[in-house]
C-alpha positions as CSV (number, residue, x, y, z in Angstrom):
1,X,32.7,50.1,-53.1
2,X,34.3,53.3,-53.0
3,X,36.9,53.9,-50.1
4,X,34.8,56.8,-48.4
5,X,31.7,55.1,-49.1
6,X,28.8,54.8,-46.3
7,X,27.6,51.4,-48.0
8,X,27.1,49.0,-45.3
9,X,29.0,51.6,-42.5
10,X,27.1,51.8,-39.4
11,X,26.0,55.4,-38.3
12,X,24.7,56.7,-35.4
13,X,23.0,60.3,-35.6
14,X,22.0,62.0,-32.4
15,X,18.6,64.6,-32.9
16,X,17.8,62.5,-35.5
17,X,13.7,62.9,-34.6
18,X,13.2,65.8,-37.4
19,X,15.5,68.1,-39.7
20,X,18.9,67.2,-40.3
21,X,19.1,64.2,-38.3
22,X,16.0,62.6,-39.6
23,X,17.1,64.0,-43.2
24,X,20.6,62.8,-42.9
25,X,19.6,59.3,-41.6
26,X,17.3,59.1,-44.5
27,X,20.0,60.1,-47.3
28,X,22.8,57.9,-45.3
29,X,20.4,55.0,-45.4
30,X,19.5,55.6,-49.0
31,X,22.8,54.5,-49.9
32,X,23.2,51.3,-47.9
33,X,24.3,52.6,-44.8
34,X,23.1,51.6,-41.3
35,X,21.1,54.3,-39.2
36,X,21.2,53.9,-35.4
37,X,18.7,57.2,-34.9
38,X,19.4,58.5,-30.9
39,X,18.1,61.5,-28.8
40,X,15.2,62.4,-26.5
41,X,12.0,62.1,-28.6
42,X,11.0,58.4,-28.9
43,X,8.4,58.6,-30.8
44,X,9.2,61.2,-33.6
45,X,12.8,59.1,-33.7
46,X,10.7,55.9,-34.1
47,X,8.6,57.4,-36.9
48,X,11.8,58.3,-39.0
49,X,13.2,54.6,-38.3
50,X,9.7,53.1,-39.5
51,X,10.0,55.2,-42.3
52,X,13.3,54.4,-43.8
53,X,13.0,50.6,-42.5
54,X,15.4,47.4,-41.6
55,X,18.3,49.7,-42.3
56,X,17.4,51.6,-39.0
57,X,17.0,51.8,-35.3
58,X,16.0,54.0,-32.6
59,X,17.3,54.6,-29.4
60,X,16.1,56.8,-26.6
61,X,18.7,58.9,-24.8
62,X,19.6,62.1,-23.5
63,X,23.3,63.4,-25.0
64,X,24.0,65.3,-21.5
65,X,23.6,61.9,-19.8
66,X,26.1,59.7,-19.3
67,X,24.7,56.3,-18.7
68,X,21.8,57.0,-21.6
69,X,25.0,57.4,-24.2
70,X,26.3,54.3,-22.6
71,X,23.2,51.9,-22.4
72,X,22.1,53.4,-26.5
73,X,25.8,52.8,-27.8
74,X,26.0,49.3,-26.0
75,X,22.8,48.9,-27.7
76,X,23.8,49.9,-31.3
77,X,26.7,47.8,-31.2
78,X,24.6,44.9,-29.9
79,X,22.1,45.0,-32.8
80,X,24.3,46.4,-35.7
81,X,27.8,44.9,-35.1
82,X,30.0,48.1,-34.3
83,X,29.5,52.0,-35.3
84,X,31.5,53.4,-38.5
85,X,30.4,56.9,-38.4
86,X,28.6,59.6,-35.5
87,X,26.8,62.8,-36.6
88,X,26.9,64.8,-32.9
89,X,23.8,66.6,-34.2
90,X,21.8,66.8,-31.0
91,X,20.9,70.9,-30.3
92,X,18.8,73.2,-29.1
93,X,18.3,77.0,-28.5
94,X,17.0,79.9,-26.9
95,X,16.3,83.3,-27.1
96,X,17.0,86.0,-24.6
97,X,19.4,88.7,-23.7
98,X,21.5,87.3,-21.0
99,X,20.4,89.7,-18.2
100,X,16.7,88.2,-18.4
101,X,16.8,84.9,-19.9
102,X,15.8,82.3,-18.1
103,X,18.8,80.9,-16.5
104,X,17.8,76.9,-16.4
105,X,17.1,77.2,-20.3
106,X,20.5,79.0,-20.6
107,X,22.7,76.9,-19.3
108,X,20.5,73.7,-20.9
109,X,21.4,74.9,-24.2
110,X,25.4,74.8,-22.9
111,X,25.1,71.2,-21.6
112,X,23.1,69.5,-25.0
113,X,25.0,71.9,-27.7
114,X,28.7,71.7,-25.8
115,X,28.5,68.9,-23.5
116,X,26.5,66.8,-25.4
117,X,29.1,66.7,-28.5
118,X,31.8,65.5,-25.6
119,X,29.9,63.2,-24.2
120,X,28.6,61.8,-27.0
121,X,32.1,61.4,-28.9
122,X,33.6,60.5,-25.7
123,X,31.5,57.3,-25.2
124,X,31.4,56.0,-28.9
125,X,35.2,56.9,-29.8
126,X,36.5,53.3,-28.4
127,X,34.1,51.9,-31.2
128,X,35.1,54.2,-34.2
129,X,38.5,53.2,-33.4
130,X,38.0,50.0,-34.3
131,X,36.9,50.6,-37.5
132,X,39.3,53.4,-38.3
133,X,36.1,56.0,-38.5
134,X,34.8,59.5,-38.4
135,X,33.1,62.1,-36.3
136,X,31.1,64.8,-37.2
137,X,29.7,67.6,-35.1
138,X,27.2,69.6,-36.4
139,X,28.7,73.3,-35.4
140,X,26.9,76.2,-36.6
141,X,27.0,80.1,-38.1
142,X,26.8,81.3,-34.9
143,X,30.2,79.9,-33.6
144,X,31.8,82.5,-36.3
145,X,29.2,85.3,-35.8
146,X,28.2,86.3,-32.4
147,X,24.8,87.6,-32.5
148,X,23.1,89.4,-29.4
149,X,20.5,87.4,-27.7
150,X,22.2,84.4,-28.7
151,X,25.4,84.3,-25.6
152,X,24.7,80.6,-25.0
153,X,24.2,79.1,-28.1
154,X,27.1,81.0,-29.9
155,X,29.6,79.9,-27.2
156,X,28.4,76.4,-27.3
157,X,28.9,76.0,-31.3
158,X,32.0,78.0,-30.8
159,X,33.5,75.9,-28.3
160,X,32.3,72.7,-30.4
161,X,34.6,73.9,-33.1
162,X,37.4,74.2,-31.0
163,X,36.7,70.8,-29.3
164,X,36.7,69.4,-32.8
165,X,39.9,71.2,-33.8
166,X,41.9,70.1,-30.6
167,X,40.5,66.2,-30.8
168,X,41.1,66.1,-34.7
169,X,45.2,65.9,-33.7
170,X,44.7,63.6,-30.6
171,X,43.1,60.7,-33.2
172,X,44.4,61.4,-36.5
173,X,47.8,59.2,-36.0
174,X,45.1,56.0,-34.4
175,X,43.2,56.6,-37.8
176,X,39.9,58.4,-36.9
177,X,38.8,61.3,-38.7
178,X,37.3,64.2,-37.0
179,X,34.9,66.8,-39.1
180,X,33.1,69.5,-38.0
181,X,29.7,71.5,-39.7
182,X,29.1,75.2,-39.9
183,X,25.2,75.8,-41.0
184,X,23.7,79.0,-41.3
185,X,20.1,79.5,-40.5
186,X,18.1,76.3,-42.1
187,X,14.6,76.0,-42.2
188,X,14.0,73.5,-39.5
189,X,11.7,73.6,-36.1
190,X,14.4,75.4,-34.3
191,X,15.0,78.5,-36.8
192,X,11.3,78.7,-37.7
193,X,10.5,78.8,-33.8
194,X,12.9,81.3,-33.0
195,X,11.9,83.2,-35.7
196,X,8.0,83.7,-34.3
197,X,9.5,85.1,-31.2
198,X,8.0,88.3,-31.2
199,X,11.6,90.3,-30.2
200,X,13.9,88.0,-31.1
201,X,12.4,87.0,-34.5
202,X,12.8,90.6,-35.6
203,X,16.3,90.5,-35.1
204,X,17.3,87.7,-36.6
205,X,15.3,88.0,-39.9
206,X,16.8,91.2,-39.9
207,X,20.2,90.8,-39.9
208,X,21.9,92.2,-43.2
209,X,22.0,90.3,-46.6
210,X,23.4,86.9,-46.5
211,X,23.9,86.6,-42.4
212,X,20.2,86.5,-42.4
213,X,19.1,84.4,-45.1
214,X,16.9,81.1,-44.2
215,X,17.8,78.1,-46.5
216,X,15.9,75.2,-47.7
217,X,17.1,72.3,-45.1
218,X,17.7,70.2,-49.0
219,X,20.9,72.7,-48.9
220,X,22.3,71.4,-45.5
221,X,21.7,68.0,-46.3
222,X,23.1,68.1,-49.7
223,X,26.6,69.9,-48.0
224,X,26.2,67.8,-45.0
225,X,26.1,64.4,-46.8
226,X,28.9,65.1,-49.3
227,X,31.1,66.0,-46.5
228,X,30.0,62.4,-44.7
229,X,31.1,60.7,-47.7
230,X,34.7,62.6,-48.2
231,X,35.2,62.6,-44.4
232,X,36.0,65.8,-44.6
233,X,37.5,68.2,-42.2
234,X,35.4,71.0,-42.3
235,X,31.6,71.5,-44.0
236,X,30.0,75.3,-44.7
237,X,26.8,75.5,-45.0
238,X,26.8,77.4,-47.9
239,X,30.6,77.5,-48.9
240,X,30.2,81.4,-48.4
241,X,30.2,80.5,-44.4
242,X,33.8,79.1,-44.9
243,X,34.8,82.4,-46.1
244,X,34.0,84.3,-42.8
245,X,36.4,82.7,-40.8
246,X,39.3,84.8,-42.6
247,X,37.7,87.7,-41.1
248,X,36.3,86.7,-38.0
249,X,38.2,89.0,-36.0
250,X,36.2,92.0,-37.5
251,X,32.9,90.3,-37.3
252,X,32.3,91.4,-33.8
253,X,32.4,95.6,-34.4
254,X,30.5,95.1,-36.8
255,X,27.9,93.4,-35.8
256,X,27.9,95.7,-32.1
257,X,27.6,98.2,-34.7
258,X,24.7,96.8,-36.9
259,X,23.0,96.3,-33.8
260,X,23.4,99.7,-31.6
261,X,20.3,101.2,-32.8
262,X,18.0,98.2,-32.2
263,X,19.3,96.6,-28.9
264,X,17.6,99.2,-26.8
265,X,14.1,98.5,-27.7
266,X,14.6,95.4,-28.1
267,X,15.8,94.7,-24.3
268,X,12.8,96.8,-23.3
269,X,10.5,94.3,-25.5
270,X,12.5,91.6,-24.0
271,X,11.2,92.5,-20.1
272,X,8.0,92.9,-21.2
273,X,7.5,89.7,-22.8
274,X,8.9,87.7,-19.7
275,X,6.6,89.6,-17.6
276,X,3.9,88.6,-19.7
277,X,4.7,85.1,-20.7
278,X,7.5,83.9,-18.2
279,X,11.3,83.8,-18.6
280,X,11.0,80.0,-19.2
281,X,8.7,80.4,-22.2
282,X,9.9,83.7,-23.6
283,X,13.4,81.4,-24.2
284,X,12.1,78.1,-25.3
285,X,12.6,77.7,-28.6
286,X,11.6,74.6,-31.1
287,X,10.1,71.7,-30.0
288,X,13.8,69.5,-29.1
289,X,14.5,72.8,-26.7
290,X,11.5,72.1,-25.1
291,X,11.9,68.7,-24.4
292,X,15.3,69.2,-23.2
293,X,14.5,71.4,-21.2
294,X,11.3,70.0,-19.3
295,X,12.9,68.4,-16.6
296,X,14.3,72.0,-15.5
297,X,10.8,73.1,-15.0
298,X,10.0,70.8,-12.7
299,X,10.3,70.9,-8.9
């Protein structure tokens, strides 16, 4: 067995009900590793754990909670022996501009995409240790590039790289390896819901040339899996994404410049689509963001 080798490692993936957690677990499991699938949607998790078999388990829990992490990772050591490996996958978005969005839906997407990385490393670390492991959080584009309409979710994926950058040098002399993933826009629920928004959509599928191409989700898995096996450090989805961060400081002129003549009508739209709809369902996007958010709703 190779020394990087997922063979028999134990791996816990949070979001793993649909795109690249379900895809990962799938791959990971493909070649002998263990699957412990985690996050909010029982059933869809259940379905992917059916379908890949013995090698795999579901647990229900919410990332932003502390005792769910606790009582699933309790459990996943119980029934597998330990945990190797955790993909911090769990994340969700929305769409607004941050004068009108919905402000429970903001700050929801803060808690699962930011807070749900910590927590989730935070209560599984004492178990990677053990076996000398890895961590990977699943970053994004949008932590480099700072699109308008996107405030929360940008912050959150940028402040998940720096967590990842700042924790990497606490573990490394105890043996752990910490990695962190930067996709650009995959085909999955949560892209291909954002992109029917009908103001948002338009300016996302309209960003310039590469920033706003969608991939095929085969592409993130295919990055996301080799970079599992080499424990690597950093993983761009495509490599292309790795070369922005050489000139991230010029990104954001740019992009206030790319987007000066559309911002206007686009706030306008914005208003009239809250009034309309509601500021909590003009800003739900994907089906995870909607079950994350649900409890917020209520009361």
């Amino acid at each position: 067995m190779a020394k990087n080798s997922v063979n028999g490692k134990v791996v816990l993936i949070t979001g793993a009900a649909r795109g690249i957690g379900a895809g990962l677990a799938e791959r990971l499991a493909a070649q002998g590793a263990k699957v412990a699938l985690v996050g909010i949607e029982a059933k869809e998790q259940q379905e992917v754990a059916d379908k890949i078999g013995a090698n795999a388990h579901a647990w229900e829990a919410d990332v932003t909670s502390w005792d769910d992490l606790e009582r699933a990772t309790a459990g996943v050591v119980e029934h597998f022996g330990g945990i190797d490996i955790v993909i911090a996958n769990a994340g969700i978005a929305t769409s607004g501009f941050v004068r009108s969005v919905d402000p429970a839906a903001f700050e929801k997407v803060i808690e699962v995409d930011l807070l749900g990385v910590w927590r989730t490393f935070r209560v599984t670390l004492p178990h990677v240790l053990d076996r000398k492991g890895y961590l990977l959080a699943i970053s994004s584009l949008a932590a480099i590039t700072h699109a308008p309409g996107m405030a929360n979710y940008a912050a959150a994926k940028a402040g998940v790289e720096a967590f990842c950058n700042s924790f990497r040098a606490e573990v490394a002399h105890l043996g752990v390896k910490v990695g962190v993933a930067h996709p650009t826009w995959i085909r999955t629920d949560l892209v291909e819901s954002a992109d029917k928004h009908p103001v948002f959509g338009k300016l996302r599928t309209g960003m310039p040339g590469l920033l706003g191409k969608t991939y095929p989700l085969s592409v993130a898995l295919d990055h996301l899996q080799a970079g599992v096996n080499k424990r690597a450090r950093t993983v761009h989805v495509p490599r292309w994404v790795g070369g922005l961060k050489l000139i991230r400081a010029f990104l954001p002129p740019i992009i206030e410049i790319g987007a000066k003549g559309r911002i206007k009508k686009a706030d306008a739209a914005a208003l009239v689509d809250i009034e309309q709809r509601g500021a909590y369902e003009s800003s739900i996007t994907g089906q995870a963001g909607r079950a994350a958010t649900a409890s917020n709703t209520k009361g």
